[in-house]
BAPA-273015 format. One line per 8 residues: number of its first residue (from 1); for each residue x, y, z of C-alpha. Coordinates in steps of 0.05 Angstrom, whole numbers. Each point is the difference from the previous one (the first is absolute). Layout:
// residues N
NUM) X/Y/Z ~ ... .
***
This chain:
// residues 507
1) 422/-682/11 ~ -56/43/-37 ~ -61/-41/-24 ~ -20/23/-72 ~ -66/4/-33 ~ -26/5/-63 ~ -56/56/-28 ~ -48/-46/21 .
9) 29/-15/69 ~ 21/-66/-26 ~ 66/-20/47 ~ 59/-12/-46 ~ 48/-14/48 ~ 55/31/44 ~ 46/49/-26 ~ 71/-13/45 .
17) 58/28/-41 ~ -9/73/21 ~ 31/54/39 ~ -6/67/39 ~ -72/-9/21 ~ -28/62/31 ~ -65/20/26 ~ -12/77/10 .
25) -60/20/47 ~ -33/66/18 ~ -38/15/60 ~ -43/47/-37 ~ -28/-31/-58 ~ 10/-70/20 ~ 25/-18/-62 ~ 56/-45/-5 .
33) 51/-15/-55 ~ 30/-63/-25 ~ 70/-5/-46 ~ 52/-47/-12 ~ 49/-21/-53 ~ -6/-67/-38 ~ 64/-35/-18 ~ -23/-49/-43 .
41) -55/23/-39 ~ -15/-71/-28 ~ -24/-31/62 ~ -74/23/11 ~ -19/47/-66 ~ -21/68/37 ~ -47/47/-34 ~ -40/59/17 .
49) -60/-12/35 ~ 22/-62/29 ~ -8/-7/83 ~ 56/-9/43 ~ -10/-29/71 ~ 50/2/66 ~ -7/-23/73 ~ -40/69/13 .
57) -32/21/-57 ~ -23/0/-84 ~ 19/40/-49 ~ -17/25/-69 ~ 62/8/-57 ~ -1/62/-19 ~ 67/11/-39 ~ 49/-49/-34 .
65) 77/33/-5 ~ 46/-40/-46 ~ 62/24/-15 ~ 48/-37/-40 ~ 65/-32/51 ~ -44/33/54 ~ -49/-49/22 ~ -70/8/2 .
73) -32/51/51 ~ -81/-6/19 ~ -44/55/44 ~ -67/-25/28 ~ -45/30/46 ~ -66/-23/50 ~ -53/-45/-36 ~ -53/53/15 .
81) -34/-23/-63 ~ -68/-26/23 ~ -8/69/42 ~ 21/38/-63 ~ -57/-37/-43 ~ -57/15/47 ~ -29/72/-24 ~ -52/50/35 .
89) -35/52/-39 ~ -11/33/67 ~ 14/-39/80 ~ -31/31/54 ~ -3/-12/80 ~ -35/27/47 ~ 29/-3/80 ~ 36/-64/-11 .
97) 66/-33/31 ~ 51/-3/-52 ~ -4/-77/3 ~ -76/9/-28 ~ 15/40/-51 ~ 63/-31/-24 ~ -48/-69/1 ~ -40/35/-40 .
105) 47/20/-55 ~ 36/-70/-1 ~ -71/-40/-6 ~ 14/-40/-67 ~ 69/4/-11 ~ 20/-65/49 ~ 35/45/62 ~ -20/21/68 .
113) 27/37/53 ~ 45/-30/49 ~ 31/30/64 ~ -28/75/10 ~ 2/40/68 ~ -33/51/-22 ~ -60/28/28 ~ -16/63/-21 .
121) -68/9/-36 ~ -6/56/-71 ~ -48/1/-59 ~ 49/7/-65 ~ -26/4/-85 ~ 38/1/-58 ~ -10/-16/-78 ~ 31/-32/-60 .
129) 42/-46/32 ~ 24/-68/21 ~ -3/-39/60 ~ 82/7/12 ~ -10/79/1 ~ -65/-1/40 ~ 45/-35/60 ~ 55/39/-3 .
137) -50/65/2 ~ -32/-33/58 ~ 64/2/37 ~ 13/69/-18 ~ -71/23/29 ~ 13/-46/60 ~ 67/25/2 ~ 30/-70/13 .
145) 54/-50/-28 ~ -3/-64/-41 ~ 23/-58/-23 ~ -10/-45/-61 ~ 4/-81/16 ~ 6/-28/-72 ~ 1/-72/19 ~ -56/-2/42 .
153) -35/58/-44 ~ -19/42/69 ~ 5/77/8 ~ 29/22/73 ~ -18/69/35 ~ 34/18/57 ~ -6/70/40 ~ 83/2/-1 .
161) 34/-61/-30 ~ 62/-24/41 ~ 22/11/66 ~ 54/24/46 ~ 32/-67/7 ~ 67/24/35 ~ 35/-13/-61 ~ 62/52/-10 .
169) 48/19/-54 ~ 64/12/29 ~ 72/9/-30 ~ 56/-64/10 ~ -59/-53/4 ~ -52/5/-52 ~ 2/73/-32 ~ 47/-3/-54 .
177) -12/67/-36 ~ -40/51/25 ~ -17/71/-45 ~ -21/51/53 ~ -31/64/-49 ~ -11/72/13 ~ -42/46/-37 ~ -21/73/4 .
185) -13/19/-67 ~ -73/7/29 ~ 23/44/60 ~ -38/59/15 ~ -4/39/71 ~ -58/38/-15 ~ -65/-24/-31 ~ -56/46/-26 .
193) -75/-42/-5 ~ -61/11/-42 ~ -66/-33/13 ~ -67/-1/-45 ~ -12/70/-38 ~ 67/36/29 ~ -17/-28/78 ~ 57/27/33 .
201) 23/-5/69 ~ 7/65/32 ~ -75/-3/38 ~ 39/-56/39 ~ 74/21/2 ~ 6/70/35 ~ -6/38/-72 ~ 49/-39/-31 .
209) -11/-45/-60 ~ 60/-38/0 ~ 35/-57/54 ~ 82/-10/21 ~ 47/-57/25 ~ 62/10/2 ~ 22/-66/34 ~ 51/-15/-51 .
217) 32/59/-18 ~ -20/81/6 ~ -9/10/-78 ~ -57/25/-28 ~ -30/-26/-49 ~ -69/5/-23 ~ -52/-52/-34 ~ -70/14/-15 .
225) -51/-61/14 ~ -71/0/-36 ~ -49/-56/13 ~ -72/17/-19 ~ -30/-53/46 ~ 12/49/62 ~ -65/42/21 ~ 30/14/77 .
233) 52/44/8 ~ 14/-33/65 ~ 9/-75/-29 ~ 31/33/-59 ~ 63/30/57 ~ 3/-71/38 ~ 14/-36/-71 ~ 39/57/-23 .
241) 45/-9/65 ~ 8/-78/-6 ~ 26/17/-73 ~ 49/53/22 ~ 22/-53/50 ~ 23/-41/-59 ~ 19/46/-43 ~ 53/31/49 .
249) 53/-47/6 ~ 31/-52/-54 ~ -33/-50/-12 ~ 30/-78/16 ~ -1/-61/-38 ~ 35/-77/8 ~ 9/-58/-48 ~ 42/-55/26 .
257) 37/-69/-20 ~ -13/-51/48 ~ 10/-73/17 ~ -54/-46/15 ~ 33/-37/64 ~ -74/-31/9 ~ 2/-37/-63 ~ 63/-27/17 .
265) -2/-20/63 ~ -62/-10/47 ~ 35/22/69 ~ -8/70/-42 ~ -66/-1/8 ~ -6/68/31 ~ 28/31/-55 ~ -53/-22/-58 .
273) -37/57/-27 ~ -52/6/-60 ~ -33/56/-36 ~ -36/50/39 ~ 45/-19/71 ~ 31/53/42 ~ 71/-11/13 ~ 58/44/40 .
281) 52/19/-48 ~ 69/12/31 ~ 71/27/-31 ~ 49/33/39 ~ 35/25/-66 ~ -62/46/-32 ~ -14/1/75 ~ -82/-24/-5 .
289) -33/-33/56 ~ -82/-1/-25 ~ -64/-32/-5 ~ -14/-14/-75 ~ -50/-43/-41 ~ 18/-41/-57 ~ -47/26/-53 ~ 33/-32/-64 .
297) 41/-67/0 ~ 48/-31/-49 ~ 9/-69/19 ~ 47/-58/-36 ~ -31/-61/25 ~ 55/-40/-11 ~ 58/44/16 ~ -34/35/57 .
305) 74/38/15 ~ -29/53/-64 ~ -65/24/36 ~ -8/70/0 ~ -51/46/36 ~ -23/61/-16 ~ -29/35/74 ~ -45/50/19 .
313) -14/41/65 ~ -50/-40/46 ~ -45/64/-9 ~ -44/35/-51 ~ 31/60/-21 ~ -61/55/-5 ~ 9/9/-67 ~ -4/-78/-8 .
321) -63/-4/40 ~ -38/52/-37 ~ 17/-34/-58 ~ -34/-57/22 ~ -59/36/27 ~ -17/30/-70 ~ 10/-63/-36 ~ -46/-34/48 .
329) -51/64/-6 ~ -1/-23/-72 ~ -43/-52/8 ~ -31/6/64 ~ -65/42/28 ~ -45/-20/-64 ~ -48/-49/-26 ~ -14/-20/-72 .
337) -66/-24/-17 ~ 1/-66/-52 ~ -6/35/-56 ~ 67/41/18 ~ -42/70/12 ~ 41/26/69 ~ -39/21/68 ~ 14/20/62 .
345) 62/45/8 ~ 47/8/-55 ~ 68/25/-8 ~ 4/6/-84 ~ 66/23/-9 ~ 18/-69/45 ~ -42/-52/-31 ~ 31/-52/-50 .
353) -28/15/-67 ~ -60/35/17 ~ -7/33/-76 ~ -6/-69/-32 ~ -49/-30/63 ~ -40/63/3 ~ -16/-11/-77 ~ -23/-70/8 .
361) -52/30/44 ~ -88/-7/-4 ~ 5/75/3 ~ 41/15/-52 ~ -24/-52/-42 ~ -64/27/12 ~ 16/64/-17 ~ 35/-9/-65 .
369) -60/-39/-22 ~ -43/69/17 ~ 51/32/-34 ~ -9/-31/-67 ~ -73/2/3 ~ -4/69/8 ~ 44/15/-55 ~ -47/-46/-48 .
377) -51/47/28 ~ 29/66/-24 ~ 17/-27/-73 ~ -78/-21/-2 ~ -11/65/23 ~ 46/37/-49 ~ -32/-47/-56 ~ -73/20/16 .
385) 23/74/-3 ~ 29/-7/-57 ~ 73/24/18 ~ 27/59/28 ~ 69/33/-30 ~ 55/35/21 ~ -29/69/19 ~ 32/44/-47 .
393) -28/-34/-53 ~ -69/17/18 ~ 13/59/34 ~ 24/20/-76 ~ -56/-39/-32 ~ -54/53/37 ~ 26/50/-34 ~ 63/27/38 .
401) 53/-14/-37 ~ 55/51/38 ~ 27/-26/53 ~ 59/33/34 ~ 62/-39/-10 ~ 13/-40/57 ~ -63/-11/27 ~ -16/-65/30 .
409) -70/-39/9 ~ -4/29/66 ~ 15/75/-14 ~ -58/-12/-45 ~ -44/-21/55 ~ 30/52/49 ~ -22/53/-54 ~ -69/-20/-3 .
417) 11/-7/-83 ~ -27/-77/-2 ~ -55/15/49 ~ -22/65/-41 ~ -2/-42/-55 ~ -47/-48/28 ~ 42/-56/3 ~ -27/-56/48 .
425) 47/0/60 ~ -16/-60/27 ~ 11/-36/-68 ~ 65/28/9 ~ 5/-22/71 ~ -14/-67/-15 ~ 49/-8/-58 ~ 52/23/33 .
433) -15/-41/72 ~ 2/-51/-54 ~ 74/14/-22 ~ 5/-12/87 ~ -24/-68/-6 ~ 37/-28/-53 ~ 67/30/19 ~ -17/-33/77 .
441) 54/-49/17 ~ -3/-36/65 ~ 58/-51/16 ~ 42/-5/54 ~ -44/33/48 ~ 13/68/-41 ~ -55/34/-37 ~ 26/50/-54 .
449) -47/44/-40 ~ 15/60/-50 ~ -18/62/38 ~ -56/35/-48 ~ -50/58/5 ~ -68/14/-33 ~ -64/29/10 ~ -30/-35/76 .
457) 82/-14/18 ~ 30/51/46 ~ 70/14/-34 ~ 29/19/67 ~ -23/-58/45 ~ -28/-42/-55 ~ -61/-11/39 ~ -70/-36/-31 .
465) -71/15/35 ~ 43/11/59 ~ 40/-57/0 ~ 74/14/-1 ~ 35/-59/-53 ~ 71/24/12 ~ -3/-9/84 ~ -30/-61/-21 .
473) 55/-26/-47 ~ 45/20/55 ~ -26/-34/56 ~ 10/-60/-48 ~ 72/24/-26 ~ 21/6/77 ~ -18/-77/23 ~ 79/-15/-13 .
481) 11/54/59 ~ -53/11/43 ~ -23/-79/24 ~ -67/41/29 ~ -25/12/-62 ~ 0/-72/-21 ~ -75/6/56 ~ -16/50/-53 .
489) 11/-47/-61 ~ -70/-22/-18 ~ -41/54/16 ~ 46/42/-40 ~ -13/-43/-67 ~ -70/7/21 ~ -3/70/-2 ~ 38/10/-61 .
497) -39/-48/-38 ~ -65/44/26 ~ 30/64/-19 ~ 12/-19/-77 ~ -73/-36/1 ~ -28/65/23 ~ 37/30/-56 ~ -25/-45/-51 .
505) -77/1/34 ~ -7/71/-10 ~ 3/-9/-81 .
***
């Protein structure tokens, strides 16, 4: 029987005229999946929204399928809901056990942590988001499972989750189907790596830039590997080997049908398995004897003879763990400070939406705010000069009136015409540093300025009084690349802001 619940979490009853009830699970994600098929839709009225409770755990309705002569179909998943509502500008730990820091993100939303074996201690920041993604980041940084208890609202973290039980799958008692698959559209005997700015491997490999296996078969067959996060041409070989290793022979893959004997009857005890468990999988027909972990689970709980399994190889391919090293490098090995400005060492290509918390930022508030003042200074400035124009216009006003087609503002200058003429320069300077100012932009961490010339403005490096704006603009342009530059933020806007005040001081 399935309790149901209104909107409100108001019980309504028990919904018992229903069929195929199945519960999908994934290792990964630990999310889980509820459907089943009504057969008389005019027992218990089901609507979107509503909750729907079994012996393990609560769901949310999600989708309502009503075909005419067809019966009613309903998918729910996990009541994650008060994990979902919880929201962080910016969360931040500092050398914590996971079970601190997931306390920490649950606080108000009426769950704790319940079983967790792991011990492992990390600091780990992230912004804009809610308390449901900050866990299952933490578990990525920790690099650990977990598991969501929605009737006792309690998180668990475990280090692996299951165990090798002795539990087997074997062919005549409980394997019904098994689908053993092998794959070598990804086969390559020879691999060719790249590192950080073209780091090759030669310095390491007697000359040669390039790795073989043949353990599979003698072809040759080349594939080029670039990863920019290799400095060391000798860790850069030892990876590059471990991929080759997997790259060089087909790759393997199970799914299986199975029958729950340990549901049926308890002197089949031995043969009980759950999610995350290693079992022995043995069929003399696709002739497999091996080790596997179930690592997604389709389970009928009341026609246990449908299980399926889908099973995966008791160890991390290399591929797999670097995978889950960079995720976890995405949020580990920085701090944030409260108001969401990031310290400490920073990875910004890795770090979640670090445009949108790097705006929110003292700094760049701060900044902006200079920003606008100093362009209120210039147009008080212009005003008490009484305007300058476009410099054709007074370069034809005093009196030369031809001008070579084509010529621009600063061929003028580059001639020596305007300051023959007596023009004042530094009126110039200033009107057209002004045009700077107002076409500044700052957002996103990117400042964008028209490139312009003029009287005290270099028009190859676009230096003023020694200062040089562009290298300036580009140590801010760069932050999305370079994280070491991101040490260099303030004193950059600092400088920046000096140079145009200097510019404006010297009226």
């Amino acid at each position: 029987m399935l309790k149901i619940y209104d909107q409100n979490h108001n019980q309504l009853g028990m919904l018992t005229r229903y069929a195929d009830l199945k519960e999908e699970k994934d290792l990964d994600t630990a999310d889980k999946n509820l459907s089943f098929t009504v057969k008389d839709p005019d027992e218990i009225e089901l609507k979107n929204e509503y909750y729907v409770r079994t012996r393990t755990d609560e769901y949310v309705i999600k989708k309502i399928s009503h075909k005419s002569r067809s019966g009613m179909t309903v998918t729910c998943i996990l009541n994650l809901e008060e994990l979902q509502g919880q929201p962080f500008a910016s969360f931040t730990v500092t050398d914590r056990h996971i079970r601190d820091a997931a306390e920490t993100a649950l606080n108000g939303t009426g769950w704790t942590v319940g079983y967790c074996d792991v011990d492992k201690v990390r600091s780990a920041g992230m912004v804009d988001c809610n308390a449901l993604q900050v866990i299952n980041n933490l578990c990525a940084a920790w690099m650990c499972e977990h598991e969501f208890d929605t009737l006792h609202k309690q998180v668990h973290f475990y280090n692996r989750k299951g165990a090798r039980k002795g539990a087997y799958f074997i062919d005549g008692l409980n394997l019904k189907e098994i689908t053993r698959e092998t794959d070598s559209c990804d086969y390559y005997t020879i691999i060719i790596p790249y590192g950080a700015e073209g780091l090759t491997i030669e310095s390491v490999n007697d000359g040669k830039n390039y790795l073989e296996n043949y353990q599979y078969s003698t072809k040759k067959l080349a594939y080029i590997w670039k990863d920019e996060s290799y400095t060391d041409a000798q860790a850069l070989k030892e990876d590059a080997e471990l991929k080759l290793a997997e790259l060089s022979k087909p790759k393997e893959s199970y799914s299986c049908s199975v029958v729950d004997l340990a549901r049926q009857r308890k002197d089949y005890g031995i043969l009980s398995y759950d999610l995350g468990d290693e079992v022995r999988l043995i069929d003399r027909e696709t002739k497999t004897l091996t080790w596997q972990r179930i690592v997604k689970m389709i389970t009928y709980p009341e026609k246990s003879e449908k299980n399926t399994c889908e099973l995966s190889s008791t160890v991390l391919t290399f591929t797999q763990m670097q995978e889950k090293l960079k995720r976890a490098s995405e949020i580990i090995n920085f701090v944030i400070s409260g108001d969401g400005q990031y310290t400490g060492k920073i990875n910004v290509s890795d770090i979640l939406n670090f445009e949108a918390g790097l705006a929110k930022t003292e700094t760049i508030k701060t900044f902006n705010r200079n920003l606008d003042d100093l362009r209120q200074e210039v147009e008080d400035m212009q005003e008490d000069l009484g305007g300058i124009g476009n410099l054709s216009d007074t370069y034809a006003e005093l009196g030369k009136a031809n001008i070579p087609d084509g010529w621009t503002d600063t061929d003028m200058i580059a001639d020596g015409a305007v300051t023959a003429a007596k023009l004042d320069l530094q009126d110039a300077t200033n009107a057209m540093f002004a045009q700077v100012i107002q076409g500044a932009q700052f957002t996103d961490a990117y400042l964008q300025a028209p490139t312009m010339t003029g009287a005290k403005i270099d028009a190859d490096s676009l230096t003023v009084q020694g200062k040089d704006i562009l290298q300036m603009i580009e140590d801010l342009s760069g932050l999305a690349a370079d994280a070491e530059r991101i040490k260099k933020l303030e004193e950059s806007v600092k400088e920046i802001i000096e140079a145009l005040r200097n510019v404006i001081a010297t009226e």
